[in-house]
Backbone bond lengths (Angstrom), bond angles and torsions (degrees), N, CA, C in turn:
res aa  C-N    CA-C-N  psi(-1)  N-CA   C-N-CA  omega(-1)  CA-C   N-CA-C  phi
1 X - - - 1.466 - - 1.516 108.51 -
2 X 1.265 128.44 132.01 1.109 126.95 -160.13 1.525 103.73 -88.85
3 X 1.308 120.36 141.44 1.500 109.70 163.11 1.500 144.96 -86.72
4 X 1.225 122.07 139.28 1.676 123.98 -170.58 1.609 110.07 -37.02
5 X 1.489 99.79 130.87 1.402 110.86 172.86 1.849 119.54 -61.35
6 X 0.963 111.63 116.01 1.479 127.92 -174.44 1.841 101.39 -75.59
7 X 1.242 134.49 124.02 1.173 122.71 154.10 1.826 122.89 -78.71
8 X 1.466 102.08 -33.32 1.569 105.67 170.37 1.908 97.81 -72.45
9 X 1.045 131.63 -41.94 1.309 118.06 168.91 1.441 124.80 -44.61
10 X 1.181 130.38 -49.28 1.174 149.70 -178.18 1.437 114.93 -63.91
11 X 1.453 117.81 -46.76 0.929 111.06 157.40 1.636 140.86 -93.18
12 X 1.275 95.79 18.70 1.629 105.12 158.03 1.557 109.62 -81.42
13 X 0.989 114.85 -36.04 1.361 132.62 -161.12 1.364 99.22 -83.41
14 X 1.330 129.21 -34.04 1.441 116.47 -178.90 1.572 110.83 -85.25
15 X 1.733 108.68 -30.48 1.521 116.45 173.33 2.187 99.26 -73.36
16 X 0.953 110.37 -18.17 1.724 94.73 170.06 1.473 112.61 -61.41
17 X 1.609 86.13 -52.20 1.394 100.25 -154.97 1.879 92.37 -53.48
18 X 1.437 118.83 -70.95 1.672 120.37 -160.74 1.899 101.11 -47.31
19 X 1.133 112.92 -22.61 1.662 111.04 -174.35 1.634 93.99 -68.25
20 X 1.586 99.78 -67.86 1.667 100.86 166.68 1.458 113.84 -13.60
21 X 1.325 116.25 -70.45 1.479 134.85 -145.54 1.759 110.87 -82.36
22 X 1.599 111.70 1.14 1.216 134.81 -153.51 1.582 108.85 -122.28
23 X 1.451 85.13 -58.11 1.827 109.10 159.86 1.696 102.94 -41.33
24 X 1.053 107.41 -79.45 1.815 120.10 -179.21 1.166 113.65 -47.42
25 X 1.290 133.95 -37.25 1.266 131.35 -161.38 1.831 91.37 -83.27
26 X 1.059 107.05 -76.90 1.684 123.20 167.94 1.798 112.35 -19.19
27 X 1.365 97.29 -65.19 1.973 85.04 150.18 1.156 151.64 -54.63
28 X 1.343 112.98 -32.97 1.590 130.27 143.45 0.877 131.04 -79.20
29 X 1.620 123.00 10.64 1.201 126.90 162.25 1.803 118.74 -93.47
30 X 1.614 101.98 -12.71 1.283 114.17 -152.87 1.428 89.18 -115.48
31 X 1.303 127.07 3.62 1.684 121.84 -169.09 1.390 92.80 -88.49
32 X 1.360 91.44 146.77 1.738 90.80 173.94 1.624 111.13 -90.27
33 X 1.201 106.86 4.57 1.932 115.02 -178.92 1.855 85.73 -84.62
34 X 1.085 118.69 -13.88 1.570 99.80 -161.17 2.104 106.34 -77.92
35 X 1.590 101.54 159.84 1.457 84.99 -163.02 1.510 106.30 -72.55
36 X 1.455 106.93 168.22 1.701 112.27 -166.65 1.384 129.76 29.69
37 X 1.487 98.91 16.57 1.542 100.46 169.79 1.784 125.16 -64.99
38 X 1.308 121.82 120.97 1.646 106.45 -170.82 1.633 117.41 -69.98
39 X 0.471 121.61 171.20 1.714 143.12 -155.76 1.637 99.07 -94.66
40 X 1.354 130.41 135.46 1.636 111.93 132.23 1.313 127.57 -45.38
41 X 1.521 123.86 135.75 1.117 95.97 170.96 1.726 131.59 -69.09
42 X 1.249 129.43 2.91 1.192 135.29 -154.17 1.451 89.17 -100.63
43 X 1.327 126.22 -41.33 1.507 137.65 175.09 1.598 96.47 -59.11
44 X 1.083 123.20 -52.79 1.790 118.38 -143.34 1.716 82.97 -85.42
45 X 1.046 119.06 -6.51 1.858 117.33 -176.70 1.906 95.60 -91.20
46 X 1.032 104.09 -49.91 1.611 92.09 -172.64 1.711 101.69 -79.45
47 X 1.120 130.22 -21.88 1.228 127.57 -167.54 1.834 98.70 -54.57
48 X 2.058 96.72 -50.82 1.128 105.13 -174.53 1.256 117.60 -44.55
49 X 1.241 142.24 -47.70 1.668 150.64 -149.68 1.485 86.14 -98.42
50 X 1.349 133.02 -12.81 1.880 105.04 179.94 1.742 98.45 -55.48
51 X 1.424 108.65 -77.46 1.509 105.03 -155.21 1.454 121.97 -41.80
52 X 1.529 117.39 -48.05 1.518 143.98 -171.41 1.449 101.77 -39.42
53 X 1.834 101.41 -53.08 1.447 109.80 178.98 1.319 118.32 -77.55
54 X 1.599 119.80 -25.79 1.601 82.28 158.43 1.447 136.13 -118.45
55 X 1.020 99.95 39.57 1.378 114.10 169.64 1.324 113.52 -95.88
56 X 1.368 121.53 -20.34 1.544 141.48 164.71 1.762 103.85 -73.86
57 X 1.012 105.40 -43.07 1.683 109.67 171.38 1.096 121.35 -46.07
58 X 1.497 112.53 -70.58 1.559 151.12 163.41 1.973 104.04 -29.39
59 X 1.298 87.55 -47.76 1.922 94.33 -171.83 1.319 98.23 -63.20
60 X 1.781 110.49 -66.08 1.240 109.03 -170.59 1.779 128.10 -75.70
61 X 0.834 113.02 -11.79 1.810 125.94 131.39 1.556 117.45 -34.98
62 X 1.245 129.94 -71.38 0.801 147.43 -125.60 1.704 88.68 -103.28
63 X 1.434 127.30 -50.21 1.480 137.53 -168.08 1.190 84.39 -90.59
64 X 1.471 138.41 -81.95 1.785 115.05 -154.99 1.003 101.99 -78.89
65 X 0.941 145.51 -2.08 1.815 125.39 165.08 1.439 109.40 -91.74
66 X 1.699 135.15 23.20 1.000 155.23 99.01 2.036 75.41 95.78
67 X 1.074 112.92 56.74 1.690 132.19 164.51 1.258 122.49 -119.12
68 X 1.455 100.44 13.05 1.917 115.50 139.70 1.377 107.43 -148.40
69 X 1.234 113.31 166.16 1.454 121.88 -177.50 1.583 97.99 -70.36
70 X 1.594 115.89 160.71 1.725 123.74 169.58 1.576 111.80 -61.91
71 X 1.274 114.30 -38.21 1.163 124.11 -150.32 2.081 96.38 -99.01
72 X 1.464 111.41 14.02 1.441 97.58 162.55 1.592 94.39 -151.31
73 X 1.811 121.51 17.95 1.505 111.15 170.02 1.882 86.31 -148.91
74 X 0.790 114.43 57.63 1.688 99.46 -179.52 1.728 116.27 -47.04
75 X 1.578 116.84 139.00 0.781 110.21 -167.91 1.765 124.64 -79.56
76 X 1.186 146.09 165.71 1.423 135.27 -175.00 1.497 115.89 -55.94
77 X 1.886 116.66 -20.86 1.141 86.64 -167.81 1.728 87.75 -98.20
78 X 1.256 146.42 -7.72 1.320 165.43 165.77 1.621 92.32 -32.59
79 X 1.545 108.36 -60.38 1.603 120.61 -169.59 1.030 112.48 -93.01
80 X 1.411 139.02 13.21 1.535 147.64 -179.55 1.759 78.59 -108.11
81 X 1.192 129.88 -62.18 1.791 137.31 -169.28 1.818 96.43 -50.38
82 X 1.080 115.89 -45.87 1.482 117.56 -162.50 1.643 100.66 -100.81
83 X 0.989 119.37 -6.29 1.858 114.23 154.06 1.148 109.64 -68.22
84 X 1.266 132.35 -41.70 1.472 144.94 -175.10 1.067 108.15 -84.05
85 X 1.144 150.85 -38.19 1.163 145.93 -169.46 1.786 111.36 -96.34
86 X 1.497 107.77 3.55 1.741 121.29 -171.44 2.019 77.61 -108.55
87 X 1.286 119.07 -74.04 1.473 119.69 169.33 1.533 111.95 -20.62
88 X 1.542 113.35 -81.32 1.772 96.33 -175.40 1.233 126.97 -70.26
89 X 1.041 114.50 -47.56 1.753 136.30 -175.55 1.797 108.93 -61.55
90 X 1.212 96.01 -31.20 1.846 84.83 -170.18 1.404 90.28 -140.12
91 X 1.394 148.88 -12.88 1.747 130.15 145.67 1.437 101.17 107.17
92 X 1.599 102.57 41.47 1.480 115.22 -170.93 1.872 112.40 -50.64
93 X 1.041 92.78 -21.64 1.880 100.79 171.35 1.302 103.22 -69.24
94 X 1.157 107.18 -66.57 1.510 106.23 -169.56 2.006 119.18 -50.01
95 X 1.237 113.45 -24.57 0.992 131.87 159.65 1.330 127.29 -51.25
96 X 1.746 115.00 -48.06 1.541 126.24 -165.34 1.486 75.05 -103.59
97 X 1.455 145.15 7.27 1.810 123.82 175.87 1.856 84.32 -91.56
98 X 1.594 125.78 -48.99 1.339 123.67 -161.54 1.548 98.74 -71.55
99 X 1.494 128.19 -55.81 1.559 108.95 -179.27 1.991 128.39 -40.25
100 X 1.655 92.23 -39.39 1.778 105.95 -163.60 1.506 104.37 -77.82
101 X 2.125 110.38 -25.34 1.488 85.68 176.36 1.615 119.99 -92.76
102 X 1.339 109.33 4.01 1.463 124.82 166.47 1.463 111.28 -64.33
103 X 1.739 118.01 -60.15 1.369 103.53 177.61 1.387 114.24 -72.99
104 X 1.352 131.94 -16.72 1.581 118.68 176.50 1.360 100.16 -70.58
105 X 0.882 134.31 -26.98 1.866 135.40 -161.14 1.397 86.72 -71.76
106 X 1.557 114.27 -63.97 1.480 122.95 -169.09 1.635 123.67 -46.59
107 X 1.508 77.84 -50.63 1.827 87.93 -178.06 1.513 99.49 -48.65
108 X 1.665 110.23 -72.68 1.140 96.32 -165.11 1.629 142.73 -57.28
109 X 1.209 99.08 -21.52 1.538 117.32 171.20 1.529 109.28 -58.43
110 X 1.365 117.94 -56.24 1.794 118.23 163.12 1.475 110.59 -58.19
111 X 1.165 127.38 -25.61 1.703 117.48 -165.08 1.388 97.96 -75.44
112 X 1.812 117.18 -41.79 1.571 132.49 -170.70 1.634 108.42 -61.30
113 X 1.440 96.86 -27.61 1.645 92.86 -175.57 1.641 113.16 -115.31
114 X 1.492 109.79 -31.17 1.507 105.51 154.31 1.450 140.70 -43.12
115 X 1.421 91.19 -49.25 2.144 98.50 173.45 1.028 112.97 -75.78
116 X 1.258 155.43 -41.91 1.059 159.69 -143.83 1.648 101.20 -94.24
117 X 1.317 120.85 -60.24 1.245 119.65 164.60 1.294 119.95 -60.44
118 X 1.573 120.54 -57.83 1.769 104.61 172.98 1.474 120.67 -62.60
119 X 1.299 143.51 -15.30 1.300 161.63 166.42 2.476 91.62 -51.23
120 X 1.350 93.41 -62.27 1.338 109.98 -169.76 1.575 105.89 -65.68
121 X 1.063 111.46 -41.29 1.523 129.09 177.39 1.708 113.73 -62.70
122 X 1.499 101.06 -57.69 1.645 107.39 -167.51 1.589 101.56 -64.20
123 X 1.259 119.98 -26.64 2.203 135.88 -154.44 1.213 84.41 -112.41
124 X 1.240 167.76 -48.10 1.553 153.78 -172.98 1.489 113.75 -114.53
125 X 1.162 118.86 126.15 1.534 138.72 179.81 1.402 106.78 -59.12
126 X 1.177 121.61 -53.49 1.647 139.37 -166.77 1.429 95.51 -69.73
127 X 1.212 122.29 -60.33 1.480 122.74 -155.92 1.679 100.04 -66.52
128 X 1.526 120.77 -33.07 1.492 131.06 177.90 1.660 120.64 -69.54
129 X 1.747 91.55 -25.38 1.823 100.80 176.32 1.699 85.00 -97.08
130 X 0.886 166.24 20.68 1.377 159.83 133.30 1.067 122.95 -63.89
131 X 1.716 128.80 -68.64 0.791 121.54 144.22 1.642 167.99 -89.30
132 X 1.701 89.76 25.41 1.125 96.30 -159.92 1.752 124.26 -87.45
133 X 1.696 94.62 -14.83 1.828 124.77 166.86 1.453 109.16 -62.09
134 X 1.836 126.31 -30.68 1.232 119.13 165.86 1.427 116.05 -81.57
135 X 1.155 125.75 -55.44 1.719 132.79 176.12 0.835 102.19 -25.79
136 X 1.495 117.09 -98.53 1.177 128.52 179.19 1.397 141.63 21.11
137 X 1.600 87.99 -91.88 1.958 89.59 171.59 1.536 123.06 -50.95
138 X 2.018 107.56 -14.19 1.315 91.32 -164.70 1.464 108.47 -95.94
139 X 1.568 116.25 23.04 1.574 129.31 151.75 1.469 103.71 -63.78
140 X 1.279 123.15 -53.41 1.743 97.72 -151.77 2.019 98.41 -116.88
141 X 1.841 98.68 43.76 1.525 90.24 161.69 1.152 87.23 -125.80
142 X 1.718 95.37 154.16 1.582 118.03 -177.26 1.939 107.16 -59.50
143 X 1.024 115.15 127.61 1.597 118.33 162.88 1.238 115.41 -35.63
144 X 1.537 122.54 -62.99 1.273 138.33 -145.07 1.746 101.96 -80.59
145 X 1.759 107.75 1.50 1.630 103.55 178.14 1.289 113.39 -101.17
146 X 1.478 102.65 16.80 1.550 101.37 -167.84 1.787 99.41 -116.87
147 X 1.381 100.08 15.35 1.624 101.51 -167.96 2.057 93.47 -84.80
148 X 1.085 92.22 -35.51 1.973 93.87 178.09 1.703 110.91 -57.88
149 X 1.347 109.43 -40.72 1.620 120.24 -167.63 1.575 96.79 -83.55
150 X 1.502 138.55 -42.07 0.686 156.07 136.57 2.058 124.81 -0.56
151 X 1.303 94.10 -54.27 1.582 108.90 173.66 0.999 112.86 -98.28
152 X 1.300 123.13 -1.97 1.670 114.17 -168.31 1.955 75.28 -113.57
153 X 0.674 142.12 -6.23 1.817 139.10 -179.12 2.029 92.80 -100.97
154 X 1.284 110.77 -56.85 1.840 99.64 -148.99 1.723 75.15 -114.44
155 X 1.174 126.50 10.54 1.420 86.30 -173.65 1.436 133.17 100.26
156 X 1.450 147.21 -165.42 1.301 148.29 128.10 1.654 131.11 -112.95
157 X 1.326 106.48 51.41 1.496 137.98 -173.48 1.891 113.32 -119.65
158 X 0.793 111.48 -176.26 1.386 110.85 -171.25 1.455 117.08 -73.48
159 X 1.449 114.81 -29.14 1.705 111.32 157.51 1.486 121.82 -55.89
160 X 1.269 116.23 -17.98 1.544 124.59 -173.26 1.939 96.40 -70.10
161 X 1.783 100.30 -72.01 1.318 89.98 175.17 1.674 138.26 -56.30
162 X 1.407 99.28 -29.71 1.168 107.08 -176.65 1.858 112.61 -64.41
163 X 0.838 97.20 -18.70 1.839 106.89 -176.46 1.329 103.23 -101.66
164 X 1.856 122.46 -17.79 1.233 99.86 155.87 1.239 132.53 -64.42
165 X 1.522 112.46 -59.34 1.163 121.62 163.91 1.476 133.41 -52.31
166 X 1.086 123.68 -9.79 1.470 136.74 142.86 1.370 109.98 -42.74
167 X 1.313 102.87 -85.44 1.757 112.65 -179.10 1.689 119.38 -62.11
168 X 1.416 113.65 -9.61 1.182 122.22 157.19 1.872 119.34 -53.40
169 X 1.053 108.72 -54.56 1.455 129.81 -153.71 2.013 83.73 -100.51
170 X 1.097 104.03 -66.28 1.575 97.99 -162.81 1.879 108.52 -42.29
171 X 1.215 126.38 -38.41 1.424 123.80 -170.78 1.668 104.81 -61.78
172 X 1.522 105.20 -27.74 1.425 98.07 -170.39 1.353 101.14 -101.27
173 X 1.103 146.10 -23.16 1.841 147.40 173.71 1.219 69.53 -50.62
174 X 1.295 116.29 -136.31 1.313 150.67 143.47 1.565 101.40 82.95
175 X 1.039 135.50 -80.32 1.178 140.30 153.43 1.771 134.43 -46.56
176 X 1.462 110.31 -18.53 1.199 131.83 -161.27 1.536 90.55 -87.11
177 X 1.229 100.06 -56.84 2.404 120.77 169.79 1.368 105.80 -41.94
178 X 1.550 113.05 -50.58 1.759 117.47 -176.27 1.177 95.24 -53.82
179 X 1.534 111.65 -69.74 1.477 104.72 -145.79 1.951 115.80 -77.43
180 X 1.756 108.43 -5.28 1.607 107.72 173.14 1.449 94.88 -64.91
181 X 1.565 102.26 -59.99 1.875 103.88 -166.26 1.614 102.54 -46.29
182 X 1.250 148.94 -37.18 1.379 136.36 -152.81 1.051 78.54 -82.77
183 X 1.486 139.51 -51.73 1.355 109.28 -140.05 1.591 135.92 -102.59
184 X 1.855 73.85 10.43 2.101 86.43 168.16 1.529 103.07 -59.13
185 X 1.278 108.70 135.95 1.856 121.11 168.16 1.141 108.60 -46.15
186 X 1.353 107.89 131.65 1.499 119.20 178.87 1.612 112.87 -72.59
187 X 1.133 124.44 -26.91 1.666 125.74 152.16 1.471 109.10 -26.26
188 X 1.684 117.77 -71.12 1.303 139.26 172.62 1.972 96.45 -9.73
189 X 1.834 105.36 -77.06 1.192 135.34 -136.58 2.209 87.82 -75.46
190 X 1.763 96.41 -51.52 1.578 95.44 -161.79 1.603 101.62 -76.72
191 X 1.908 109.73 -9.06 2.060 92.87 173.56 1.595 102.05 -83.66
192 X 1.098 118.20 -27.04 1.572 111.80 167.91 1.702 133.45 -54.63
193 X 0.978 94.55 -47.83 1.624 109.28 173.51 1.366 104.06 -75.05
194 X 1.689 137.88 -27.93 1.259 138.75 -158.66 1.975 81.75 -87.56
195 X 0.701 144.04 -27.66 1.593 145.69 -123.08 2.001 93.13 -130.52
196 X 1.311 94.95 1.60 1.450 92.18 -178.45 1.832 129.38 94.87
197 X 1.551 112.47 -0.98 1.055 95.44 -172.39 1.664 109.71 -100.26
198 X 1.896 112.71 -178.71 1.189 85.67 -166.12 1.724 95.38 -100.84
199 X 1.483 96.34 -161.20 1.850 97.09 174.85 1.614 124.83 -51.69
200 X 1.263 107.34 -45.36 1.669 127.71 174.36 2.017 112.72 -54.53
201 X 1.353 99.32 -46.07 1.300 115.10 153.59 1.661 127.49 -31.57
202 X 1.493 90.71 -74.54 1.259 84.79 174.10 1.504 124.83 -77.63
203 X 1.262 112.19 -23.86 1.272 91.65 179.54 1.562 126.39 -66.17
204 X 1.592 103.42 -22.26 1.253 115.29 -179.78 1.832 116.16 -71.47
205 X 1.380 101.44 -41.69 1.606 114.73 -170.42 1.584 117.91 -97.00
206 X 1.701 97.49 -19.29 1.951 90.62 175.51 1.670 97.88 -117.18
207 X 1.474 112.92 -45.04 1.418 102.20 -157.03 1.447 124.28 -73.06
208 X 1.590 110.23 -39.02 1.187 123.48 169.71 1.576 124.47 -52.58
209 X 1.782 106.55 -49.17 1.700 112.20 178.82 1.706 101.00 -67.10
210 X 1.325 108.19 -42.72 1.488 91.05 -174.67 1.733 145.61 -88.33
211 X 1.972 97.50 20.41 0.758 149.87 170.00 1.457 132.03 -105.90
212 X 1.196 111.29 -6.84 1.556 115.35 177.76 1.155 103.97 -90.07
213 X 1.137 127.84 -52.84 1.732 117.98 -169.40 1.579 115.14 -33.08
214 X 1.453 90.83 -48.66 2.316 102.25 -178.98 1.505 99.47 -52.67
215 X 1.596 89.54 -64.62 1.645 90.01 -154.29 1.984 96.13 -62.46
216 X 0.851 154.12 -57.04 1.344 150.48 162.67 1.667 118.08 -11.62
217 X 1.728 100.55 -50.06 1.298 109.45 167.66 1.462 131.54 -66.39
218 X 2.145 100.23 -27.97 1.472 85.93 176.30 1.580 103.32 -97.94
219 X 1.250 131.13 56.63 1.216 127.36 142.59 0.964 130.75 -87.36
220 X 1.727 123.24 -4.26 1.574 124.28 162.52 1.298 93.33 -77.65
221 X 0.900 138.33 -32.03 1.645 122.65 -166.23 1.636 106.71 -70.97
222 X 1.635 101.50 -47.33 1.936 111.75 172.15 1.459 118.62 -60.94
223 X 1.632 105.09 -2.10 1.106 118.55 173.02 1.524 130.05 -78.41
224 X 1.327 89.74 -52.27 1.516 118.08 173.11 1.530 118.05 -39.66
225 X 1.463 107.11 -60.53 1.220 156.79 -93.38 1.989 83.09 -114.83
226 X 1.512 93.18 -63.58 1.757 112.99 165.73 1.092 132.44 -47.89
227 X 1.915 99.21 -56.31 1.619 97.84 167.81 1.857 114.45 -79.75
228 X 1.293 122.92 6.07 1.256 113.75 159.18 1.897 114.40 -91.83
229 X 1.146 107.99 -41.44 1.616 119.25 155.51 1.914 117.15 -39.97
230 X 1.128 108.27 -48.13 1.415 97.75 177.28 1.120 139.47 -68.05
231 X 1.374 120.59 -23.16 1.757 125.39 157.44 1.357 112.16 -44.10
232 X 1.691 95.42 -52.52 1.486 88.84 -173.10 2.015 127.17 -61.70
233 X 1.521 73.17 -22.37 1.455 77.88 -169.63 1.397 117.15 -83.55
234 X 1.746 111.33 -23.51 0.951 109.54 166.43 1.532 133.24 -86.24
235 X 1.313 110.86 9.95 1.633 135.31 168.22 1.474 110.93 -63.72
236 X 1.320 123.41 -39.64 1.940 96.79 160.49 1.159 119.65 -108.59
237 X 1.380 117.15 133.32 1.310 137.09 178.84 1.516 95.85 93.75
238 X 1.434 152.86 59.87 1.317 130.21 -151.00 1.688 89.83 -103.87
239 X 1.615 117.95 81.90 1.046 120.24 161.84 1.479 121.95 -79.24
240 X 0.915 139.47 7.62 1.589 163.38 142.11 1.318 139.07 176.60
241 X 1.336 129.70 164.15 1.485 123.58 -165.85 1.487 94.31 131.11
242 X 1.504 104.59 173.54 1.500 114.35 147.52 0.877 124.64 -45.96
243 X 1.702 121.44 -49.41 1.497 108.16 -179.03 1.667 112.20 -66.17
244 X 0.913 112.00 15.96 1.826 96.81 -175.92 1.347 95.25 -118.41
245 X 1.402 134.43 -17.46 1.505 135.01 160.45 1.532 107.52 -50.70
246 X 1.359 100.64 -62.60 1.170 120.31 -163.86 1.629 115.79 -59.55
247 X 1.691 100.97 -27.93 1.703 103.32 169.58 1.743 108.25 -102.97
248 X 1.221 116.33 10.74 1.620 127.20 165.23 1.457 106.06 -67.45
249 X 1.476 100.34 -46.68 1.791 113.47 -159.11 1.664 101.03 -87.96
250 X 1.726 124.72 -4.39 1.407 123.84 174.95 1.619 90.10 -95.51
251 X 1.360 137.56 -50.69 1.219 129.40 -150.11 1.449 104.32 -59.27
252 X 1.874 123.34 -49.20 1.284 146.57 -109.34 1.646 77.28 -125.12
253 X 1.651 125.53 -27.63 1.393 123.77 159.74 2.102 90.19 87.42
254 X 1.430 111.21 24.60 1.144 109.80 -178.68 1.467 133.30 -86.69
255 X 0.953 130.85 75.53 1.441 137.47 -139.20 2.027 102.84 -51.69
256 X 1.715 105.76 -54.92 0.831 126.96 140.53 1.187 140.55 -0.97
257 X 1.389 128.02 -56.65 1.037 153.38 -147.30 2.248 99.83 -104.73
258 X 1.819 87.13 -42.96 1.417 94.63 -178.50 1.377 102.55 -72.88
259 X 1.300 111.75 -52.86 1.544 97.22 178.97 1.479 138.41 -61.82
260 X 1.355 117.64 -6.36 1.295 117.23 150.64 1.451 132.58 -88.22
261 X 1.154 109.01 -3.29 1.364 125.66 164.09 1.967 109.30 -80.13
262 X 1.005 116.27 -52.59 1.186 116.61 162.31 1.427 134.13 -48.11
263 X 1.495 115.70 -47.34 1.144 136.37 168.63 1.633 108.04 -67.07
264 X 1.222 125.47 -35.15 1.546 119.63 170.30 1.061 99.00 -57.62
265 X 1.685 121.51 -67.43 1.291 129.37 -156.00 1.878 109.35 -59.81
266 X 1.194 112.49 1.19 1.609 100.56 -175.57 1.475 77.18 -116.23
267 X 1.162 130.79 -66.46 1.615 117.48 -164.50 1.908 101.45 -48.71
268 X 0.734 152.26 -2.65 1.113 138.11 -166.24 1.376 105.80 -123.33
269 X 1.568 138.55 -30.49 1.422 140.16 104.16 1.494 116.33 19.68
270 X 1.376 94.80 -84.86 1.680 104.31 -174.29 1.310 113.46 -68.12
271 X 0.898 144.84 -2.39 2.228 145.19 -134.14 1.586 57.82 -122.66
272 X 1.472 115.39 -91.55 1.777 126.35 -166.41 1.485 114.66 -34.75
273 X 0.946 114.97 -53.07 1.812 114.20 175.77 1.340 107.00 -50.26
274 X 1.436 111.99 -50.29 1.602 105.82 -156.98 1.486 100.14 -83.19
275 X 1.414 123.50 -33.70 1.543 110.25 151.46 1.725 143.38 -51.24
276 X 1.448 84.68 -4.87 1.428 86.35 146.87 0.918 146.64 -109.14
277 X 1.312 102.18 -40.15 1.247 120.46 156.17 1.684 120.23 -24.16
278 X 1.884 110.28 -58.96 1.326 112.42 176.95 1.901 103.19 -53.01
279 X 1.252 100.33 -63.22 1.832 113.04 178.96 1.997 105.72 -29.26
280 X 1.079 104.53 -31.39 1.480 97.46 179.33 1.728 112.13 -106.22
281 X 1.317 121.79 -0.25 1.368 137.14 161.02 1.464 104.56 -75.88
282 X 1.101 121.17 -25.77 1.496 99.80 -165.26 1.709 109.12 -99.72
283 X 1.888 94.19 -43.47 1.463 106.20 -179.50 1.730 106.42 -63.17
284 X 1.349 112.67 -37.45 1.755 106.88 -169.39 1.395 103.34 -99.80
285 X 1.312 118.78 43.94 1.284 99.08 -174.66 1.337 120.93 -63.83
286 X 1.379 110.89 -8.15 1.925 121.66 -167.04 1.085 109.52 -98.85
287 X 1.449 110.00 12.17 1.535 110.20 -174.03 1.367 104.08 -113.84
288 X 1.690 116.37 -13.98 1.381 127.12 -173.52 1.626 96.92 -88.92
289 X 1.355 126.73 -37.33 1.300 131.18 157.68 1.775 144.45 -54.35
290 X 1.195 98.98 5.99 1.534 118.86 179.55 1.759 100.22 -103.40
């Protein structure tokens, strides 16, 4: 015999159920598998050291248990011996002093002519249909074909690289400036002009500040971008730099030798990124607050 329908029953049962349904959600809200969910930081610190460590495992597995040859996996302490021996013997400082003032030279030489034009580009229509039929193509040609045209213009002396790495970095600013300036809100642009100011105005007082944070940010990327650009650039004539480590350790057949050249070149990568990174923590801090 069935029993009488309860309305206070019923609605316990529907308030279980949404607690239920609240409970669950609230757990999957709190998982760190869930998407864009943030991390503890104490979690996102050990998370970091899983891979590092075993790929460091894996190496040293892999080198003293002598299940590749030295001479195509050298082992860590092989490449701890040949950091030191790139340091005294060949002035491995002096090397990472000639690569870093090449890309600062570079950077800045593209930053002087990148902003100013994408600034002009992103705020005027005309100036963007002007130049935007030359730019352009020089996104989707390879860098490394301009190293021939390149020597027959600067030579194979330090204007050679330096104009690589110029035109390295400038194809990718360049566009990065267009597209911050477009994409300040046009609210931004029409309460400014409504308020009396003139065009020059704004570009100076809304478009530019509210546009720096990006373009600021993609300088880790112009960062990257350089110290992967500079081998190449320092590959002809490699009278010093990284790239001349880096073709020390092909001549000399030093396996060794490359991998501490590599390993500089990423640790020294990261030291620079994350200095900017801080450099744009401090200046945007109001931008991390929106």
């Amino acid at each position: 015999m069935p029993l009488p329908f309860s309305p206070l029953a019923g609605r316990r049962c529907r308030e279980a159920a949404d607690e239920g349904l609240t409970t669950m959600a609230t757990r999957r809200k709190n998982s760190i598998w869930s998407i864009r969910q943030p991390v503890p930081r104490g979690t996102a610190m050990v998370l970091s050291f899983v891979m590092p460590i075993v790929v460091l495992a894996a190496w040293c597995v892999i080198s003293y248990g002598h299940l590749a040859p030295a001479d195509f996996l050298p082992s860590p302490t092989d490449v701890i011996r040949g950091t030191l021996q790139l340091f005294i013997q060949y002035d491995l400082l002096e090397a990472i002093r000639i690569s870093t003032m090449r890309i600062v030279l570079a950077f800045l030489l593209a930053s002087a002519v990148a902003l100013p034009l994408g600034i002009l580009m992103g705020a005027f229509t005309p100036i963007h249909s002007l130049f935007e039929p030359i730019v352009a193509p020089l996104r989707y040609m390879p860098i490394s074909a301009f190293i021939s045209l390149l020597i027959l213009w600067f030579g194979i002396y330090e204007k050679q690289k330096i104009a690589f790495l110029f035109l390295g970095v400038f194809v990718y600013l360049l566009p990065v400036v267009v597209s911050a300036i477009r994409a300040v809100p046009e609210e931004l642009v029409q309460t400014a002009l409504t308020l009396g100011a003139s065009k020059w105005q704004v570009v100076r007082t809304v478009l530019v500040p509210a546009a720096l944070p990006e373009i600021f940010d993609s300088f880790r990327v112009m960062n990257a971008i350089l110290w992967t650009y500079v081998i190449l650039a320092e590959a002809v004539n490699p009278g010093g730099g990284l790239g001349y480590i880096i073709e020390l350790a092909r001549t000399h057949q030093k396996a060794s030798w490359a991998f501490a050249g590599l390993i500089v070149i990423g640790g020294i990568g990261l030291i620079t990124d994350q200095v900017i990174r801080t450099i744009s923590n401090v200046f945007f801090r109001w931008k991390e607050a929106e």
